[in-house]
N, C-alpha and C positions, 0 to 999 in steps of 0.2 A: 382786585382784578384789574389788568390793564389793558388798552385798548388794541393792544400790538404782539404780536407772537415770535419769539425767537428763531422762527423758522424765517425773517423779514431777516433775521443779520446772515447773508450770503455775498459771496462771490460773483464773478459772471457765471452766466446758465446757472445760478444754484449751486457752483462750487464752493464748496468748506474751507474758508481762508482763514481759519483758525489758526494760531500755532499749537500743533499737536500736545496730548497732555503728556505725553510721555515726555514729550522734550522740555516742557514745564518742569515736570519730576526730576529730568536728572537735571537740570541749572541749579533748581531749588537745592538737590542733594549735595551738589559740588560746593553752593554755598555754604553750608551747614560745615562742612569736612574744612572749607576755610577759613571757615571765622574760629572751630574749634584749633585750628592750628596759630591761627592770629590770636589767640587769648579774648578771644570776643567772645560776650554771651548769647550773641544774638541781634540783625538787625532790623531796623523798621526802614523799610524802602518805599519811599514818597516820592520819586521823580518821574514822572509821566512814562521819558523812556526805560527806564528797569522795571517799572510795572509791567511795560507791556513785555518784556525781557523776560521775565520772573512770573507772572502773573497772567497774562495773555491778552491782556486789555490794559487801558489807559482811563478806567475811572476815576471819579474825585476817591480815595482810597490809600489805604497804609497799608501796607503787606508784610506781617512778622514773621522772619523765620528764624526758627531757635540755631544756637551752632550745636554740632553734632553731640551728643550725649548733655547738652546744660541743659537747667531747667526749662519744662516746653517745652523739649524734643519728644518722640515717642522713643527712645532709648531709655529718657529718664520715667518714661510712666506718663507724658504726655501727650499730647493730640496733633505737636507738629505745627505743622505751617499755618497761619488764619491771617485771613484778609477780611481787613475790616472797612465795609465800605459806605459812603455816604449817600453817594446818588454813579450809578444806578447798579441797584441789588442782583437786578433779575439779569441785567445785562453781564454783571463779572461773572457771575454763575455761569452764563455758557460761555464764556469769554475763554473762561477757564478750563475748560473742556466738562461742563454738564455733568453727569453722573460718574464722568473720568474726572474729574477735576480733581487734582492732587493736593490742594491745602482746599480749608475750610473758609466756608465764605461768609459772614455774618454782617450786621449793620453793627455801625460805626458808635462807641461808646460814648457817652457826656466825659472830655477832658480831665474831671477832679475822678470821674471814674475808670480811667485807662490804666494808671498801675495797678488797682484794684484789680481790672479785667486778667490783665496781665498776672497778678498773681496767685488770681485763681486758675488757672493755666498754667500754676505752679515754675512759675516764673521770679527767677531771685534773682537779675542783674539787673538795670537799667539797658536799655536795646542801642546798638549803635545807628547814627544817625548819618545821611547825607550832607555831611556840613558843607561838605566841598560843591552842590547841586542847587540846594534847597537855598532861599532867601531865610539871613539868618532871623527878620524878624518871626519868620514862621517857624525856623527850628525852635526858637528859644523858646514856643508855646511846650513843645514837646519834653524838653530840657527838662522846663517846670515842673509838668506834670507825671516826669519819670523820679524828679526829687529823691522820692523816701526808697527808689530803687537802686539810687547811686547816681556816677557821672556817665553822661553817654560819650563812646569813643567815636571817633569816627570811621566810617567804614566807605567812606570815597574807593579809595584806590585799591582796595580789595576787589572792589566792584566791576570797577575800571579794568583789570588787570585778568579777572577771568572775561571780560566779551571780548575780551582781546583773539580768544580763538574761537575759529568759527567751527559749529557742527557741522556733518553730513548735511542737514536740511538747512542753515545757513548759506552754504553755502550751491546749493539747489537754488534759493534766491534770489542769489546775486548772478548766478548763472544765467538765469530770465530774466532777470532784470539788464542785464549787458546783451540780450536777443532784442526786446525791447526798444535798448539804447540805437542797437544799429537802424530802426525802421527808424527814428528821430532823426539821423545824421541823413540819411535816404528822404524825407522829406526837407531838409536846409537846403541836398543836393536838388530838388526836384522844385522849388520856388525861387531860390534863390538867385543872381545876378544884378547888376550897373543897374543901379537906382533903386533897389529895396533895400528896404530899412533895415535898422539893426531887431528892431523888436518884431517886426514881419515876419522875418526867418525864427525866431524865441518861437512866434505863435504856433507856426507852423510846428514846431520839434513838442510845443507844449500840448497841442492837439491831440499828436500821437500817444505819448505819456497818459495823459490824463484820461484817454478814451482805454487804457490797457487799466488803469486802477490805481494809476497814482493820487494821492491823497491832498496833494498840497501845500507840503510841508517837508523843507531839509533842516534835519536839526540837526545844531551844534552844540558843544561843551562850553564853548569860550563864552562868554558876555560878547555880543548880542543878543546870542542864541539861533542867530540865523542866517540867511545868507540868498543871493539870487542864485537859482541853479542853472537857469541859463544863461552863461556869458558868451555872449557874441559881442564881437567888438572887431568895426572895420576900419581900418585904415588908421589915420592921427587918435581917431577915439580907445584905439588901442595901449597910448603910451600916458592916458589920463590915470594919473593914483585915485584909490579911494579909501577910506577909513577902514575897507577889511584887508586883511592880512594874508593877501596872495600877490604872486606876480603882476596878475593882471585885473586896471579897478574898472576902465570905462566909466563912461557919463550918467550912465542909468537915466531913467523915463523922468524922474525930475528930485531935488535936493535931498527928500526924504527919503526916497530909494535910490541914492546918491552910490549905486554901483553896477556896473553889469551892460544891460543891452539900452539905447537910449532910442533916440529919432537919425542919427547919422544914416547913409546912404550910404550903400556900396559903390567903390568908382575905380573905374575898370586899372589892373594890374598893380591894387593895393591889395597888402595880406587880412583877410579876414580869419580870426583866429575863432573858433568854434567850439565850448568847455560847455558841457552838456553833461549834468547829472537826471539820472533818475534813481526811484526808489521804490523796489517791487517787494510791496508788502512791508515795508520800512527797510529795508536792505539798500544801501546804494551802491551804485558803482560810478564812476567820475572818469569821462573820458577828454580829452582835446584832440581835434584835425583844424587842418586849415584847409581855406577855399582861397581863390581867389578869380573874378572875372577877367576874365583872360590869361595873363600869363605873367609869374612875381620877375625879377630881375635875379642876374647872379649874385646878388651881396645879400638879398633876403633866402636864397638857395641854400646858401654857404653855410648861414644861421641857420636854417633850421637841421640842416648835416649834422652841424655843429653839436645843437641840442641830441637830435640822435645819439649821437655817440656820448655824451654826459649821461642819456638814458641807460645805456648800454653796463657804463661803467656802474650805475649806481647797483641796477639790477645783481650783475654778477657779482658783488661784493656779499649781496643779500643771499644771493643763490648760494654761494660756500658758506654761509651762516656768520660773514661779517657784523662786526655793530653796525648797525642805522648811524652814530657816529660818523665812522670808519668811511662809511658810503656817500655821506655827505663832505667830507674832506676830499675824498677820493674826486669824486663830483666836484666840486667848485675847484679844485687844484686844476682838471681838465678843462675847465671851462676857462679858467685865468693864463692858462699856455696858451690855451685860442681865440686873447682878445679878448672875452665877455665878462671879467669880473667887474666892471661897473654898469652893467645890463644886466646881469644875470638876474631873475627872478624880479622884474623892476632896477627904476632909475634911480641913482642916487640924489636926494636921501630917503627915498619912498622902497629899499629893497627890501622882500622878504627873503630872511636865513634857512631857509629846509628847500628840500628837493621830493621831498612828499610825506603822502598822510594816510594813516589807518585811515580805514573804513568800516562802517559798519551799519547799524541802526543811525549812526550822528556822520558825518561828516567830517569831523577832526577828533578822530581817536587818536587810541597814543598804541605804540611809539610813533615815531616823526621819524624823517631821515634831514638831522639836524646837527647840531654838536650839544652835549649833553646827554642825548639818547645813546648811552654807555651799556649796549647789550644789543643782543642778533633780532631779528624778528620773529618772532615766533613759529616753528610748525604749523599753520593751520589758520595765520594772521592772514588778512589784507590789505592788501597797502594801493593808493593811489600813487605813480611818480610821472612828476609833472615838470621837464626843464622847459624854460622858456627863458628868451631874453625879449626885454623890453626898449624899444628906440623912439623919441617924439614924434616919428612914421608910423608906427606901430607896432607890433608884437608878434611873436612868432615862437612856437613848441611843439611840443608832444604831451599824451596823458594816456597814460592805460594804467588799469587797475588790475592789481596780480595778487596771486597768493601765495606763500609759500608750502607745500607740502612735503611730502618723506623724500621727494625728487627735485628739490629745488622751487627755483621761482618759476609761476606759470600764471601766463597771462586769462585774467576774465573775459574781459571786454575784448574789442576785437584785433587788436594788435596788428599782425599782416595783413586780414582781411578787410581792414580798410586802408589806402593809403595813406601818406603822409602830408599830402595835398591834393585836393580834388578843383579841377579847374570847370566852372562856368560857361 
């Protein structure tokens, strides 16, 4: 018996911030149908974020789900999905939607017993694993002890490649969560001006965020895994690189969090560039405006015109179902007739190569609008596009997060309805 009741995991007023089971059921399903198309038997999904994708919570936990008709499907006569968990039992159960919860929830087997579990669940492959996610010395426990089941394949980018499209209630999400975003740019506009900080204005946008149900955490795919989601960066501190891999690095608060918003001051008729993520219910959306106290000059005007119209071009290439490729060629070719290909996205040797990034539960989904990314954007994708050029003055763009549906590209975040500089 425990001391705590499951009616304690709520929402504001007691709202049910669950992700519904039904929409549990159909990822689960969709995966099952992919992996039986992939030749897979079936995966074990251990990464925080696809538990909670897959699963509806983020516990210490491994989540099997068979592919469609292998052994330990209920096609084959089996039981289906099972989540095997460590700590906490009681909490994946209703995580998972309670007596709706569509796989089964059990505590978590002794290792030299897991293929056994496994094949009394009438399970005859080895399960594909996260190699591409998981630290390999963790995979390699799994490896072990799937041994006498076979080899495990990996199932990375199968993964990868279905949360590429967002659901109806995904995308519900991301929708509040870019309402959200605007009350955060609406307090930078209401503290901000000549002599506050860079981390002043972060507090103020982080306030907002954080009092709506933001959790405190932007994740990413890439090695760190993380990132500051407030970049404000004014004036010179704008054209500082830093070790993550965006246009813009800033001085950040001190060496260890060596990115983003630091102690610099605003000072009057430099560009303060303003990149504001939030994440409503894990969903992000990523937005940029600029401020500036008082009023920028025409050569920082020109630029950010400039960036507009590279936005423009990337957008509409997506909008006709161009490659992400195609849209990042298209884009830097425009940007290098107007002057900016040695600014564009950062200063040489410090520039980053794309002009924007999926979005989702993580921060740097794929595709990218990059070279390489050799295919359109999905139906039902979203994508951050972010041009910006960078100068040792500082920094100057655009950002809105868009998606593609049956009509093209359409902006999340607020696009028109905020302008493209707001002055102090």
């Amino acid at each position: 018996m425990t001391g705590w009741d499951v009616a304690d995991l709520a929402g504001p007023d007691g709202e049910d911030w669950r992700v519904p089971a039904s929409e549990l059921e159909a990822r689960q399903n969709l995966l099952a149908n992919i992996l039986e198309e992939a030749g897979h038997g079936g995966a074990l999904i251990q990464h925080p974020i696809d538990l909670y994708y897959f699963a509806g919570g983020r516990q210490n936990a491994s989540l099997f789900i068979p592919a469609k008709g292998a052994g330990g499907s209920k096609e084959a006569g089996g039981n289906g999905p099972v989540l095997f968990v460590r700590r906490s039992l009681q909490r994946a159960q209703h995580e998972g939607g309670g007596t709706d919860c569509p796989h089964e929830v059990l505590a978590f087997p002794r290792m030299n017993q897991f293929a056994e579990t496994l094949a009394n669940r009438g399970v005859t492959a080895a399960p594909s694993l996260q190699f591409g996610e998981v630290p390999k010395t963790y995979s390699d426990r799994f490896v072990n002890a799937f041994s006498e089941l076979g080899p495990c394949l990996d199932v990375t980018g199968l993964i990868h490649s279905q949360r590429e499209i967002k659901s109806k209630w995904e995308q519900e999400q991301m929708d509040e969560a870019a309402n959200i975003q605007l009350r955060m740019f609406e307090a930078v506009q209401a503290v901000g001006g000549a002599g506050v900080t860079e981390l002043e204005l972060v507090a103020a946008a982080e306030a907002v965020s954080r009092s709506e149900g933001f959790g405190g955490h932007i994740h990413m795919r890439r090695f760190p895994l993380s990132c500051d989601r407030g970049v404000i960066v004014a004036g010179r501190a704008g054209g500082i690189p830093s070790f993550f891999d965006s246009a813009v690095g800033g001085t950040g608060a001190h060496p260890l969090n060596g990115m983003g918003s630091g102690f610099t001051r605003i000072k009057a008729n430099e560009p303060v560039l303003v990149d504001l993520v939030h994440a409503h219910r894990g969903y992000i959306v990523d937005m940029t405006r600029m401020f500036v106290a008082g009023s920028l000059d025409e050569s920082w005007l020109n630029r950010l015109e400039d960036m507009v119209a590279v936005k423009d071009t990337v957008v509409d290439v997506l909008d006709r179902g161009g490659l992400c490729s195609e849209a990042w060629h298209e884009g830097f070719a425009l940007a290098q007739e107007l002057g900016h290909a040695a600014h564009l996205m950062g200063m040489e040797p410090d520039q980053s190569r794309f002009l924007g990034h999926s979005v989702g539960l993580q921060l740097d989904e794929s595709p990218v609008v990059a070279a390489g990314f050799e295919r359109p954007l999905p139906i039902g994708a979203t994508m951050a596009i972010e041009p910006k050029v960078v100068h040792v003055e500082g920094s100057i763009g655009t950002e809105d997060t868009w998606i593609r549906d049956e009509e093209g590209m359409r902006p999340i975040t607020a696009d028109g309805l905020w302008p493209a500089i707001t002055e102090w």
